[in-house]
C-alpha positions in Angstrom: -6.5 -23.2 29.1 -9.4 -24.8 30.4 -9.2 -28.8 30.4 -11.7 -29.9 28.8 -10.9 -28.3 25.5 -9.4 -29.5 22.7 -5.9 -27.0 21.5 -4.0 -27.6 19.0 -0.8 -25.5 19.2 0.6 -26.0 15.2 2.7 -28.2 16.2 1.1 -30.9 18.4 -2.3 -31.5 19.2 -3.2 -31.6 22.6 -6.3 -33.9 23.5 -9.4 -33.1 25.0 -9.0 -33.0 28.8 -5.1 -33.8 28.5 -3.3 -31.6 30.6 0.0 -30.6 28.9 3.2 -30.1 31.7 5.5 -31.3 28.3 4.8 -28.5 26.1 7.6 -25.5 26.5 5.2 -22.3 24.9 3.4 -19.2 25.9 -0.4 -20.7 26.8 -2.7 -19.2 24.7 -4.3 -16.6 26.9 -0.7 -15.3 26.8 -0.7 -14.4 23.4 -0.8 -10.6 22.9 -3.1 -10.8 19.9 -4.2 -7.4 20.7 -0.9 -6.1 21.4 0.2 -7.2 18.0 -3.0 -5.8 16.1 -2.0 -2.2 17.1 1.7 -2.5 16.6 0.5 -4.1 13.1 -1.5 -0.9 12.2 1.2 1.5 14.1 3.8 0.1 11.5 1.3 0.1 8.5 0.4 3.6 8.5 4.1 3.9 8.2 4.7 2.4 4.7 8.3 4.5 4.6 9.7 1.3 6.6 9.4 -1.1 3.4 8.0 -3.6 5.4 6.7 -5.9 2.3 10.0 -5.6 0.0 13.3 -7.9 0.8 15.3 -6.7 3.8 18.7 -5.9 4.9 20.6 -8.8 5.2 21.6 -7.8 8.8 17.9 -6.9 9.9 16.7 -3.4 10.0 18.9 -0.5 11.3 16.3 0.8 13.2 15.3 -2.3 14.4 18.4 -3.5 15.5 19.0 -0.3 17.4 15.5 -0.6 19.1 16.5 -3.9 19.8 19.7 -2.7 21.3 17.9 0.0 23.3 15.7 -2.4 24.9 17.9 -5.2 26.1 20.3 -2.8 27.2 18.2 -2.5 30.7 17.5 -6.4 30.2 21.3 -7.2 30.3 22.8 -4.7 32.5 24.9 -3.2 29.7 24.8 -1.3 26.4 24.1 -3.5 23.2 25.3 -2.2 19.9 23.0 -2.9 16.8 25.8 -3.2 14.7 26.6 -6.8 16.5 22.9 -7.3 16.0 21.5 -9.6 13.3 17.9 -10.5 12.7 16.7 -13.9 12.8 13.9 -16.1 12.2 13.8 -17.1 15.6 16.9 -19.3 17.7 16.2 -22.5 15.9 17.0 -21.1 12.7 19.9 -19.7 13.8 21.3 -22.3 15.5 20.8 -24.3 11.8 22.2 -21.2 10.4 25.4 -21.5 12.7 25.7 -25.4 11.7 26.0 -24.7 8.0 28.2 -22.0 8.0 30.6 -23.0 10.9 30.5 -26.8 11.3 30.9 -29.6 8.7 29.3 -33.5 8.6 31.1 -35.5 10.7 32.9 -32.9 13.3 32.2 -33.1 16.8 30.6 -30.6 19.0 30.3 -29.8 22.8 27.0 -29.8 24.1 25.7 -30.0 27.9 24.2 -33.3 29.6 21.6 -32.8 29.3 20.8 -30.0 26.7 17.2 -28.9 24.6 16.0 -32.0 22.9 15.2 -30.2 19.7 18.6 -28.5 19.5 20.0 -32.2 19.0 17.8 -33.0 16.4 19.5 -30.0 14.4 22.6 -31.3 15.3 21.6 -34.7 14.0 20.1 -32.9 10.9 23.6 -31.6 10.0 25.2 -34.7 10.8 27.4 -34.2 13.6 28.9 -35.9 16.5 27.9 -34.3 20.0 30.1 -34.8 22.9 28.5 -34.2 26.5 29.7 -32.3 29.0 28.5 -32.9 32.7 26.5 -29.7 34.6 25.7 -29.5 38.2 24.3 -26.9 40.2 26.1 -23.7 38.8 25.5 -25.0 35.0 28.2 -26.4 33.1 31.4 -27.7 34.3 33.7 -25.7 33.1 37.0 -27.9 34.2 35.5 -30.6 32.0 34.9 -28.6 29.0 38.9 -27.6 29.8 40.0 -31.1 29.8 38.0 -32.3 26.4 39.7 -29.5 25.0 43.2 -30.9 25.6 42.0 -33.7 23.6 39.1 -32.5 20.7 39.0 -29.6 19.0 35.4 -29.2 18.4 33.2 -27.1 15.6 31.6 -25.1 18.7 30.1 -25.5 21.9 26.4 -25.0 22.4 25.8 -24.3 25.4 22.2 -22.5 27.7 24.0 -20.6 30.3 20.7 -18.8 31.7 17.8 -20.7 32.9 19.0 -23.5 30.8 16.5 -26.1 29.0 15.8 -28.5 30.5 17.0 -27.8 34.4 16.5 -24.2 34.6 20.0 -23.6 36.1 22.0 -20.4 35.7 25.7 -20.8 34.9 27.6 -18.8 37.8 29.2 -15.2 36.9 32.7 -17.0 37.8 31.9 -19.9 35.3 31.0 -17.7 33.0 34.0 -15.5 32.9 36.1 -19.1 32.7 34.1 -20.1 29.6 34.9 -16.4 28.1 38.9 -17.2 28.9 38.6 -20.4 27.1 37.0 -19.5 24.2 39.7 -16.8 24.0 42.5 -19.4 24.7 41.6 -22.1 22.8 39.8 -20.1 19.5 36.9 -22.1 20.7 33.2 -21.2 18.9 30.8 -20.8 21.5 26.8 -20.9 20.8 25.1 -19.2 23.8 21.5 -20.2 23.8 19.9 -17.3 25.8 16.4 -17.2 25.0 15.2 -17.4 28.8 17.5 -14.5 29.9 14.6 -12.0 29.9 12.5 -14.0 32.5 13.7 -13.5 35.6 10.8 -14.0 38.4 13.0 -14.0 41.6 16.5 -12.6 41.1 18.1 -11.0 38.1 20.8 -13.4 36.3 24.4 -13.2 35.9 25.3 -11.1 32.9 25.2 -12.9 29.5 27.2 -14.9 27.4 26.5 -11.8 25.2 28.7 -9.2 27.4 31.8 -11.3 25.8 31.0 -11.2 22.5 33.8 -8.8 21.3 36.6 -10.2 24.4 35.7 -13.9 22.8 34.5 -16.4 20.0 30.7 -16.0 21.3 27.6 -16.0 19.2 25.1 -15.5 21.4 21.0 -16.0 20.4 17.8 -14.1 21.9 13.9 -14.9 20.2 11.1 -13.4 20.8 9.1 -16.5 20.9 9.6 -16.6 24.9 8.7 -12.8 25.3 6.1 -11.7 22.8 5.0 -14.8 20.5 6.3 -17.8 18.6 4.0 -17.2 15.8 6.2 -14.4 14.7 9.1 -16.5 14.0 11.6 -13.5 15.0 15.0 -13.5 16.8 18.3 -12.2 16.8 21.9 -13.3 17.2 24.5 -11.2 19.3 28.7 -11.4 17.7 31.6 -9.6 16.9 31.9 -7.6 13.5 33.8 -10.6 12.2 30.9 -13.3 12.7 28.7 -11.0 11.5 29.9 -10.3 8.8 30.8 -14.2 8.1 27.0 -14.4 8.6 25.6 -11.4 6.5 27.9 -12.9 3.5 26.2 -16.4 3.5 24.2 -17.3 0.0 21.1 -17.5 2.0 20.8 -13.7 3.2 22.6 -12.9 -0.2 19.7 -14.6 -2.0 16.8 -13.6 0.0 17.8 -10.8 1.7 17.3 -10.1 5.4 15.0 -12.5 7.9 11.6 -12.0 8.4 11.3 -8.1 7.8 7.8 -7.8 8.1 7.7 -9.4 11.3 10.6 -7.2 12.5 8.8 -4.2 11.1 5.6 -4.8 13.5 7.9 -5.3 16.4 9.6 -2.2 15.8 6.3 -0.3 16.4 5.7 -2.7 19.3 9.0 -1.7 20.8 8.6 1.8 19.9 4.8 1.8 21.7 6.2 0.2 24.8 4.1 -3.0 24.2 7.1 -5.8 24.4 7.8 -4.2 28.0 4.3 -4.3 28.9 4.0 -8.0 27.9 7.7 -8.9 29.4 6.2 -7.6 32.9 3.2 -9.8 32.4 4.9 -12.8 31.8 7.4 -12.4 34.6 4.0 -11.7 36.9 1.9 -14.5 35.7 4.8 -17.3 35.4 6.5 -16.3 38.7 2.8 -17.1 39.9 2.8 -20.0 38.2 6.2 -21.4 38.7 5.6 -21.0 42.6 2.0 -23.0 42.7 4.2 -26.0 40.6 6.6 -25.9 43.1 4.7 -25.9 46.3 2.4 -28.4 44.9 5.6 -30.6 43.9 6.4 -30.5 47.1 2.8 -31.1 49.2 2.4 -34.5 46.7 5.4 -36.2 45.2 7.3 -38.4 47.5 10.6 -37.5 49.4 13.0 -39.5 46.6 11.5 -36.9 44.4 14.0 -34.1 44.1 13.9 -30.5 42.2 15.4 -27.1 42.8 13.0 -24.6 42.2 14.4 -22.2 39.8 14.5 -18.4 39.6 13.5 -17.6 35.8 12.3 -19.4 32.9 9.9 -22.5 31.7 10.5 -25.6 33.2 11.3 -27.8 36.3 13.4 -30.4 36.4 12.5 -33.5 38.5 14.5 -36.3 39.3 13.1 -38.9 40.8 14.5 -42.3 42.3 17.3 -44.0 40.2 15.3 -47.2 39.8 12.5 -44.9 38.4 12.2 -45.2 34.1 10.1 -42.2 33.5 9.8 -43.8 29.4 7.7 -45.8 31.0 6.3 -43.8 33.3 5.3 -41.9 30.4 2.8 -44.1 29.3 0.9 -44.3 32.2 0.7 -40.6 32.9 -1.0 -40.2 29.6 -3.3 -42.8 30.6 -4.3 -40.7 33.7 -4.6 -37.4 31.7 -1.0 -35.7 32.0 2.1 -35.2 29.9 5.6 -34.3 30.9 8.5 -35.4 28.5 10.8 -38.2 29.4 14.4 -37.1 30.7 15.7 -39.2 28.1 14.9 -36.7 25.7 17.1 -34.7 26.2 20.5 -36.7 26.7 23.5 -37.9 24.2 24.1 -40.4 26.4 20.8 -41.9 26.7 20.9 -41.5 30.6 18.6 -39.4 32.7 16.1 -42.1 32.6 14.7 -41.2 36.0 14.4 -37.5 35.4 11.4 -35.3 33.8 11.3 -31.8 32.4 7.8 -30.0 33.7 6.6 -26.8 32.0 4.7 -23.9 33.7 4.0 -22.2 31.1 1.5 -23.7 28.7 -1.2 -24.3 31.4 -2.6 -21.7 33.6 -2.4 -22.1 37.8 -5.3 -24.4 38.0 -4.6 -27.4 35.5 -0.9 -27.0 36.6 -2.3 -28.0 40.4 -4.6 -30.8 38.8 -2.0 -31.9 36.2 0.7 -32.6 39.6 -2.1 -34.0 41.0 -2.4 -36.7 38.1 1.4 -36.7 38.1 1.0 -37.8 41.7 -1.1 -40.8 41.5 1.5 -41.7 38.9 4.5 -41.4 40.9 3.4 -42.0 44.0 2.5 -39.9 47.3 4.7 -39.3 50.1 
């Protein structure tokens, strides 16, 4: 998106010549507007699919089994529709998972830090987060262990695969040891995995997903990250057992299935090989992307500025000197033209006050060099 012009993406406006490293979306060039028109008129010469009357509760069949078919590849393993349900994207569904499996007042596990908007949802429902420390290999497991001994939380929400904010992946081993808790201690456990499809470097551990019938695992996937926010369309991964806890809710047995137009178009975009097609054009154009960030991160920021550069997702995660407040920092960047969002943000401790989250994705390879650039003059230079 060129600088100098004026987007408003629905839900903020971005000013003219502000260049945007907060924002966490597809930039608009990466919109498959025309991808979408013919899947529209594939599935609307098609008027058999029903598109226009309420759904199934649990999505489409032959959704759900395209669905399957195509993260099969994606996760290394078979996917069964029939653990499938179709969502309005993960945000709903993480709401959804808050009314029907967690009361006002109960505590929950999340990660330090964890997605800022996630916590307002919490905080929407009224409950009580604990935080769980992460380090390189994602969340500490021996310290979800020990709060266990002591709380007996509503679930963990955890982002095990390019997580939001840091971009780390939670190690295979880790991963298997959150599995054998769950199992042990009838623990709930919310896998955010929206960023699993974008890989750029190296392919990530299996998902949280792979569990879901060994362990108490609801695991989420949107197509916001791989094909368009706009259409407000996800899916949740469980056992028979939450599904069915899910399908029985008032909500589906009120309105029927989630979004079944929307599913209906993606369908014939499955079916047309489109969603690949723009799946290998994001992994192309972010990996791009995500290493001109990088290496200009490096050329311009000062040595006390430290990141790891990440093999998939949306976002880097900077953390600068200790005596740094980037709150304030904040301010001053905007005065110079550039946004990131605050570290702040996205803790339940109100720490990480000298860390930033920086998005690739929004802005294309040029305003991400000039937008470190601005970043720079802000920080400071080596």
């Amino acid at each position: 998106m060129p600088a100098a012009i004026a987007y408003s993406t629905a839900q903020k406006e971005i000013p003219p010549g502000m260049i945007d490293l907060a924002i966490g979306q597809p930039s608009p060039r990466l919109l498959p507007y025309g991808a979408m028109a013919q899947a529209a008129a594939h599935s609307g010469a098609r008027p058999e699919r029903m598109l226009l009357a309420y759904g199934a509760e649990q999505g489409d069949r032959r959704f759900r089994t395209a669905l399957a078919d195509f993260l099969g590849p994606i996760y290394g393993l078979p996917v069964d529709p029939a653990h499938l349900l179709v969502t309005n994207g993960a945000s709903q569904a993480i709401d959804m998972v808050c009314t029907l499996f967690s009361k006002a007042g109960e505590t929950i596990f999340v990660e330090e830090p964890t997605y800022f908007l996630a916590r307002k949802i919490f905080a929407d429902h009224r409950l009580n987060p604990v935080a769980l420390p992460m380090d390189a290999d994602g969340l500490i497991v021996e310290a979800l262990e020990e709060q266990l001994r002591r709380v007996r939380p509503a679930f963990l929400y955890t982002i095990p695969t390019y997580h939001n904010p840091t971009s780390v992946c939670l190690s295979a081993a880790r991963r298997e040891k959150l599995a054998e808790l769950s199992r042990r201690h009838h623990l709930l456990v919310v896998a955010d995995e929206v960023y699993h499809p974008l890989s750029y470097t190296r392919p990530p551990p299996s998902p949280m997903a792979a569990a879901c019938l060994s362990a108490n695992i609801i695991s989420l996937g949107s197509f916001s990250k791989i094909l368009a926010p706009g259409l407000r369309l996800g899916w949740l991964q469980a056992a028979p057992a939450l599904i069915e806890r899910i399908v029985d809710c008032g909500l589906l047995d009120s309105g029927g299935g989630l979004n079944p137009f929307s599913s209906g178009v993606v369908l014939s975009a499955l079916e047309l090989g489109l969603v690949e097609k723009n799946l290998a054009l994001l992994r192309q154009t972010y990996g791009r992307r995500l290493q001109a960030m990088c290496a200009a991160l490096r050329e311009r920021l000062p040595p006390s500025a430290r990141f790891s550069e990440p093999a998939g997702g949306f976002f880097v995660w900077l953390e600068l000197a200790e005596a740094v407040d980037t709150l304030a920092l904040h301010a001053k960047a905007l005065s110079q033209n550039v946004e990131f969002m605050p570290g702040v943000r996205f803790s339940s401790r109100q720490g990480l006050g000298n860390c930033m989250r920086l998005s690739f994705a929004f802005c294309d390879t040029p305003d991400l060099l000039k937008g470190i650039e601005r970043l720079a003059s802000v920080v400071g230079r080596p």
